[in-house]
N, C-alpha and C positions, 0 to 999 in steps of 0.2 A: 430219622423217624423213631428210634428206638430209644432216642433221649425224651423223646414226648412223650410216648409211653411210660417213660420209667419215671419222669416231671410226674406225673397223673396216676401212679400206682398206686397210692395211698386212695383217691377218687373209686377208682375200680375194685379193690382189695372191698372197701367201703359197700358197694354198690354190693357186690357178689355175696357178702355178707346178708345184705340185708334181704335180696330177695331169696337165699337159700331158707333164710330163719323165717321169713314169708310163706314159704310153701311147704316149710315144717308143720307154721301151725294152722297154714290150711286143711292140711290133712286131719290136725288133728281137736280143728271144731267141725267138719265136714265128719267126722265118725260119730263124734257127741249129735252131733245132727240127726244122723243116720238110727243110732241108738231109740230116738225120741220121735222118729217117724216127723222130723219138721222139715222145713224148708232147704234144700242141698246148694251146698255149692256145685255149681256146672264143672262138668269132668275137662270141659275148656280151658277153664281159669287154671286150673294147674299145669294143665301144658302151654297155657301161654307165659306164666312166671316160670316155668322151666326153660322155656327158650329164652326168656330175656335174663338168664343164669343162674336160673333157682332149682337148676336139676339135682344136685346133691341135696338138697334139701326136703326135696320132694320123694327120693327112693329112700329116703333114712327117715320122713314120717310115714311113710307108704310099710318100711318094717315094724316101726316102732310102736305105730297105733294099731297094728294089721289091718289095715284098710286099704282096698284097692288091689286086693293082693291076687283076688280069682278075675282081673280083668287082662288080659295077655297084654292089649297095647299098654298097658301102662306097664306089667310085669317085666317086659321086654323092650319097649317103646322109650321109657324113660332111661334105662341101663343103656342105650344105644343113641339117645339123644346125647348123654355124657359122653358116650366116647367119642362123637362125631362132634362135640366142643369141643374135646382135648385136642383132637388131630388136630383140628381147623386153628385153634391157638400155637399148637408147636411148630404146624406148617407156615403158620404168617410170622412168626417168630424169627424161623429159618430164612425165610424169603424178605424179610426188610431189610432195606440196608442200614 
């Protein structure tokens, strides 16, 4: 199993890339939005590209534009999403043969 994984690392390196830089720049036309009192993106949309890997992406636009910063589930919601990928990847890591 771990030779499959590692056949398709390049695939996934790939993926994790794009939706972290994804929910970079969500964040940060969702502030230019915000700025201009127009149309938001749903506080949804980022936590569903965080789950499907785009969590560092997401708490490095969340610093870097400051936005989203006075909302606690994302303050702490997204920093705890991350760790609960990390585990969940070193623990399947450990566990395949």
């Amino acid at each position: 199993m771990r030779d499959l994984i590692l056949q398709f690392w390049p695939v996934v390196l790939g993926w994790l890339a794009a939706v972290n830089v994804l929910d970079f720049i969500l964040m940060g036309v969702d502030k230019r939005r915000a700025k201009r009192d127009a149309w938001r993106i749903p506080e949804r949309t980022f936590f569903l590209v965080a789950l499907l890997g785009g969590t560092l992406g997401a708490i490095l636009g969340m610093r870097h534009f400051r936005h989203k910063t006075k909302h606690w589930y994302f303050w702490y919601g997204l920093p705890a999403l991350l760790a609960v990928q990390v585990i969940l990847v070193v623990f399947l890591w450990i566990r395949l043969p």
